[in-house]
C-alpha positions, 0 to 999 in steps of 0.5 A: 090642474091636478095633472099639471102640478104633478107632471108639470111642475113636480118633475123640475123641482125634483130635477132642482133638488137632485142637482142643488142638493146633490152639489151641496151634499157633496161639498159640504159631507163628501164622506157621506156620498156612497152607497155606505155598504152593510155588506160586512153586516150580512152578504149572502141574502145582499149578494141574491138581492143586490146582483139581481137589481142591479143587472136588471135595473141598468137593462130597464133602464136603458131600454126607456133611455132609448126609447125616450132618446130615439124614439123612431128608432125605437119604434123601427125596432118593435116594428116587427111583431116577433121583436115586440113579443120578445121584448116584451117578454124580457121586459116583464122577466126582468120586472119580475127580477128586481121586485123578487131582488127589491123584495129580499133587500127589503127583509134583509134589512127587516129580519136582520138586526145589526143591517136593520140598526144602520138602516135610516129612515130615508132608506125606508122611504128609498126603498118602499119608492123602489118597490112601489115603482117595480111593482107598477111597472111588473103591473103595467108590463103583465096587465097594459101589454105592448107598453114599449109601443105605447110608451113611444106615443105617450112618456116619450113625447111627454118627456121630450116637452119637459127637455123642451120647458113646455109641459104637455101633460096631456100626453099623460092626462088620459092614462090608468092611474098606475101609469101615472103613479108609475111616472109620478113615482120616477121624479119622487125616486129622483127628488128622493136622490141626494138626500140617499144612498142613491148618490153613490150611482153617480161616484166616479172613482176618477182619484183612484187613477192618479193617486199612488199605489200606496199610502203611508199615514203615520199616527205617532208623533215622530220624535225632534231631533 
């Protein structure tokens, strides 16, 4: 029942507020739908925290997009044994960069008063999410090896189910606590998305093609006559 609230259940209501919430947030506070930078704050220890995550992070991602996306395709890839060590490899490199990276994020905005005065407490709870889920995934990477193969054979399919509306949940049932933490922890980063600074991942500046080059506000009242 346990496995069936949280893999079964918990991801549609994450994916529901992500997207209810996330509409209405943007309709309601538009202002607020960035990543409402603190660069101007401090910008040498962001620059060595924030480059690092997000290269690294879209490469880690994209990896489980692909392998969740075309599995056997993934699966011809690591099909040879020389592949499979160096993706691995890089993947655990790369694991390694975005905690080091989440790290330094997190004691900017610790040690560092005016950053850690703008700092809410959803992006506390942002952040220890971030941190929770790199770690188990540096974890899972360094101590369960060829988690690219495995991972075609379990997360996928499971996955694939919820796309399906038909949670198989057994696909998980089986597996160390961490891998499941590690799953959990991904759908609570998305509930966690609409109510953060999460949302800017999904600001398009489109308007900035159409709009002109230049804008003149006046803020004087301009005299009659």
């Amino acid at each position: 029942m346990t496995d069936m609230i949280l893999f079964g259940v918990f991801p549609y209501v994450a994916v529901a507020l992500m997207v209810g919430v996330g509409i209405y947030r943007y309709c309601v506070d538009r202002y607020s739908w960035s990543s409402q930078s603190s660069q101007f704050l401090e910008s040498r220890v962001l620059f060595w925290g924030s480059v690092p995550w997000h290269y690294a992070i879209l490469i880690i991602l994209l990896a489980h997009f692909l392998a969740f996306l075309v599995p056997s395709g993934w699966g011809v890839v690591l099909g040879n044994p020389l592949r499979l060590y160096i993706l691995e490899v890089t993947g655990l490199a790369l694991g390694i960069s975005t905690l080091i990276a989440v790290t330094l994020l997190i004691f900017r905005r610790s040690l560092n008063a005016r950053v850690s005065a703008v700092t809410s407490a959803v992006d506390w709870l942002v952040l220890a999410a971030l941190l929770l889920q790199v770690a188990t995934g540096v974890y899972i990477a360094f101590t369960l090896r060829w988690g690219s193969v495995w991972y075609l054979h379990t997360a996928s399919p499971w996955l694939w189910s919820l796309l399906k509306l038909d949670p198989q949940v057994h696909y998980l049932a089986a597996l160390p606590t961490v891998v499941k933490l590690h799953a959990f922890n991904a759908f609570f980063i998305v509930a966690l998305f609409p109510f953060s600074r999460l949302v800017h991942v999904v600001s398009v500046p489109l308007t900035y093609l159409a709009r002109p080059y230049q804008v003149v506000v006046w803020y004087r009242e301009r005299r009659a006559g």
